[in-house]
SELOSE-327370 format. One record per residue (C-alpha): x, y negated, z; residue in three letters. Coordinates in steps of 0.05 Angstrom, whole numbers, plus 5000, padded with zeros to 4 digits. Each point is the difference from the previous one (the first is absolute). Layout:
BEGIN
XYZALA ...
This chain:
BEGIN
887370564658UNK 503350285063UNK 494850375049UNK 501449875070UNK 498150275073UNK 500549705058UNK 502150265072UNK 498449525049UNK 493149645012UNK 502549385029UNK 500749274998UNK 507650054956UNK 496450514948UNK 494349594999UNK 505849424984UNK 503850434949UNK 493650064962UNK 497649345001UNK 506849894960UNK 500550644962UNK 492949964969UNK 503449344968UNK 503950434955UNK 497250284937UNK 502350754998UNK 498650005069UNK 493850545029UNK 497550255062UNK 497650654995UNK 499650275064UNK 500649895080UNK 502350505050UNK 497949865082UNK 500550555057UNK 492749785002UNK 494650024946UNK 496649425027UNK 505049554997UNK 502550294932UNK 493049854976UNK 499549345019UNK 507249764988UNK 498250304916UNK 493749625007UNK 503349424999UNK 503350164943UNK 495150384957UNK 503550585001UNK 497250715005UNK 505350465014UNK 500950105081UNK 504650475035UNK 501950245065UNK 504750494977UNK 506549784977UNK 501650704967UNK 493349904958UNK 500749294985UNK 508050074978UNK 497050664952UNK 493449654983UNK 502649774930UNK 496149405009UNK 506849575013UNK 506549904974UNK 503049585054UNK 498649945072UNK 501349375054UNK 501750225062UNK 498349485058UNK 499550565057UNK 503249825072UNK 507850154986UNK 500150715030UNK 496250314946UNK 502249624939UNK 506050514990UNK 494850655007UNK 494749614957UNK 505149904946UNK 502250674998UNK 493950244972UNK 498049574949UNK 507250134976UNK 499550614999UNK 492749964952UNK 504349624958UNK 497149335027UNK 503849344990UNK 501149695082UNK 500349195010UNK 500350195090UNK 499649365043UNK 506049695040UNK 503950275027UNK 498750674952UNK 502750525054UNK 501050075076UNK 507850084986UNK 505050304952UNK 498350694994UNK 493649884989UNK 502049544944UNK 505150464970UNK 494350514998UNK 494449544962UNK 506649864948UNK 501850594987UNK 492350224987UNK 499449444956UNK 505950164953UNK 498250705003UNK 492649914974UNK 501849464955UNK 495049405032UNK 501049265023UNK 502049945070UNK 499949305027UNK 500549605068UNK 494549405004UNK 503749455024UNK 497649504965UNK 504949485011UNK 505450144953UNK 495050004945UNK 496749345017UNK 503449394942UNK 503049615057UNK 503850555020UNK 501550084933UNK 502449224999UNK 504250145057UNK 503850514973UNK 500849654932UNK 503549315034UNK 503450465053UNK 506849754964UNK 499149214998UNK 501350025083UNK 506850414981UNK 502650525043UNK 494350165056UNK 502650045068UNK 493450155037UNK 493150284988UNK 495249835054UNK 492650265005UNK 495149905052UNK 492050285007UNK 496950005061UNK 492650114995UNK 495950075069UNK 497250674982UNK 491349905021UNK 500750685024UNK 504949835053UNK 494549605048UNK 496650815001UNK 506950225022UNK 501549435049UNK 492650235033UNK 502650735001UNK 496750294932UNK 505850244955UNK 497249994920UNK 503250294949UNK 504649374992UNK 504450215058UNK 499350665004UNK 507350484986UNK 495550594978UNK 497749474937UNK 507949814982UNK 498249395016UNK 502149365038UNK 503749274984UNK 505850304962UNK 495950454950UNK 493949494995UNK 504149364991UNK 507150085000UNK 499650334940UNK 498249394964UNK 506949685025UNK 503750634977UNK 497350174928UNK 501749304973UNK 507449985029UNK 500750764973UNK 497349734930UNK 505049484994UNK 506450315037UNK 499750665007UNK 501750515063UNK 503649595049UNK 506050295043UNK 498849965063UNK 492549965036UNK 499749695077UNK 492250065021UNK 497449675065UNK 491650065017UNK 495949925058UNK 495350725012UNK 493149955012UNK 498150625060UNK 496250394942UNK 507050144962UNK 500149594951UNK 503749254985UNK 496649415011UNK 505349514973UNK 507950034984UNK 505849664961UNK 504150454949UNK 507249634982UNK 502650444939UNK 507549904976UNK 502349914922UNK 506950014974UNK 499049224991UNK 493549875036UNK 495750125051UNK 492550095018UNK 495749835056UNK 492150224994UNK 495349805068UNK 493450384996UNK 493349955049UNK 493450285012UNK 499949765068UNK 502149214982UNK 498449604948UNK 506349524964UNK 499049444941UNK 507350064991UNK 501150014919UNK 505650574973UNK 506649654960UNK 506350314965UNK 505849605008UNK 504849904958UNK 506949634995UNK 495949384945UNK 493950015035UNK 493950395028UNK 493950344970UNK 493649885053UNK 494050504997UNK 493949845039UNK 497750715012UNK 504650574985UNK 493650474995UNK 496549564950UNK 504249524973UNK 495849394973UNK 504549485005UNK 507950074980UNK 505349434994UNK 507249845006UNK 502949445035UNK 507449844969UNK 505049855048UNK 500249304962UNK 493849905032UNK 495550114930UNK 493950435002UNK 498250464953UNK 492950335002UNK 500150724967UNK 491950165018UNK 496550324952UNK 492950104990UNK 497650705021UNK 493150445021UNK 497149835052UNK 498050765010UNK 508550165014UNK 498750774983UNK 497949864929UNK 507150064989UNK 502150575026UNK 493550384973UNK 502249704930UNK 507850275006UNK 497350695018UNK 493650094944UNK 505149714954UNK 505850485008UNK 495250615009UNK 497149794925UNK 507449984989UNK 501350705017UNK 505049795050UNK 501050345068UNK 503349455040UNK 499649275005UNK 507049644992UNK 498749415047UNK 496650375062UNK 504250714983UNK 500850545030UNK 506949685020UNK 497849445030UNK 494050345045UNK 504850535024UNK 505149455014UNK 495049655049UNK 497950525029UNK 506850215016UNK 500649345036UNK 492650085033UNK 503050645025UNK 506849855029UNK 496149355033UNK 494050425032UNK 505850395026UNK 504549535029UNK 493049705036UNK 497850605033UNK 493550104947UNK 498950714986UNK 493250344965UNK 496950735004UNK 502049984917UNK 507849985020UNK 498150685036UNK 498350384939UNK 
């Protein structure tokens, strides 16, 4: 049984637990807030007794052994630092840090204590990823990945009437490329690796952050072109394409439905059946390798999450987004 805490009292903890309770060595034992309110009536849901509003308590409470971290970006690099440091095991929301050197900090902490550090981007764990990856060679060599997500964010028709939420606030690390780009960029990272070359285009909302933008990202023998939105919604699907044919993916966030179309004109449908809770996959990968003893996941690694966010990076600064946490 793996003991966990949760940061965050909101609707996408509330989602990772309606999927993690699914697993049997999963347990929540305890729920931080700033409030106690809210940290009593988010446990009450959930039957739990053990409340916090101190992190320092919480992360030293010995009622845990791993934590999930679903704060606004800003603080999920702070927050993770101490539960490291107490020798807690960290599963931190997308994306996990505000920019590299925070990242290379929460690594470092994590080899030196010895505990599971681990980005949730669900995706990559989700079977028809998996499928994706595992036919990637029957469309031969792959000339172009191409991702799109644009999700009207709710939050935007508070912005549009002058109320700025946390959403699109800079101090928060937030805004279109953080929020939803991300889901373009993990995937393509998964499958090819750090790309050579990043050109980044986004329109700025007044508050400092991006409300949309278009990354094109250069292989040796490919290339990449992501579209992300918080201020537009698309229904475009994502496809690789390769020299024998193309693999469609409805949603690149959750992929539910995967096939390829031969250049022959045959079909081939590679959808498998999966959750409909998507985190129950990711909370699976992580209580399984902290059983395991192991201290990093192989498929969403250390590599691969400092990889995007080198790409987040070098994006946010060719658009002109900058946040107080690229101050410090």
């Amino acid at each position: 049984m793996v003991r966990f805490g949760v940061v965050g009292t909101n609707w996408i903890t509330e989602a990772f637990l309606k999927a993690a309770v699914q697993i049997e060595d999963f347990k929540l034992s305890a729920v931080y807030s700033r409030t106690e309110e809210k940290a009593i009536e988010f446990a009450g849901k959930f039957g739990v007794n053990n409340i916090y509003t101190d992190l320092e308590a919480m992360a030293g409470s010995g009622d845990i052994d791993a934590v999930y971290i679903a704060s606004p970006n800003s603080l999920h690099a702070e927050q993770a630092v101490i539960f490291m440091e107490h020798k807690v095991h960290v599963l931190c929301e997308k994306p996990i840090a505000s920019n590299t050197k925070e990242l290379q900090r929460m690594i470092d902490l994590a080899k030196e204590n010895n505990v599971l550090l681990m980005e949730a981007l669900k995706s990559t764990f989700l079977p028809n990823f998996k499928a994706v990856q595992e036919n990637l060679h029957k469309i031969g060599q792959v000339r172009r990945y191409f991702a799109s997500y644009c999700q009207y964010s709710s939050r935007y028709d508070a912005y549009r009437q002058g109320t700025v939420l946390n959403a699109f606030d800079p101090k928060f690390s937030n805004g279109s490329l953080m929020d939803i780009g991300i889901y373009c960029i993990y995937p393509l990272v998964t499958l090819f690796g750090k790309p050579e070359e990043v050109k980044a285009t986004g329109y700025m909302l007044e508050s400092g952050v991006d409300g949309e933008g278009s990354i094109v990202l250069k292989y040796p023998d490919k290339d990449a072109v992501v579209m992300y939105s918080k201020i537009a919604n698309s229904n475009l699907p994502s496809e690789i394409q390769g020299e024998d044919g193309n693999i469609f993916i409805d949603k690149i966030n959750t992929p539910e439905k995967v096939e390829i179309q031969y250049r022959n004109g045959n079909r081939e449908d590679l959808t498998q059946q999966q959750m409909s809770d998507s985190m129950y996959y990711e909370a699976k990968e992580f209580i399984e390798l902290v059983q395991a003893g192991k201290t990093e996941s192989d498929i969403n690694s250390f590599s691969n999450s400092m990889i995007a966010m080198e790409i987040i990076e070098e994006a946010r600064r060719q658009i002109g987004v900058v946040y107080p946490a690229d101050q410090k």
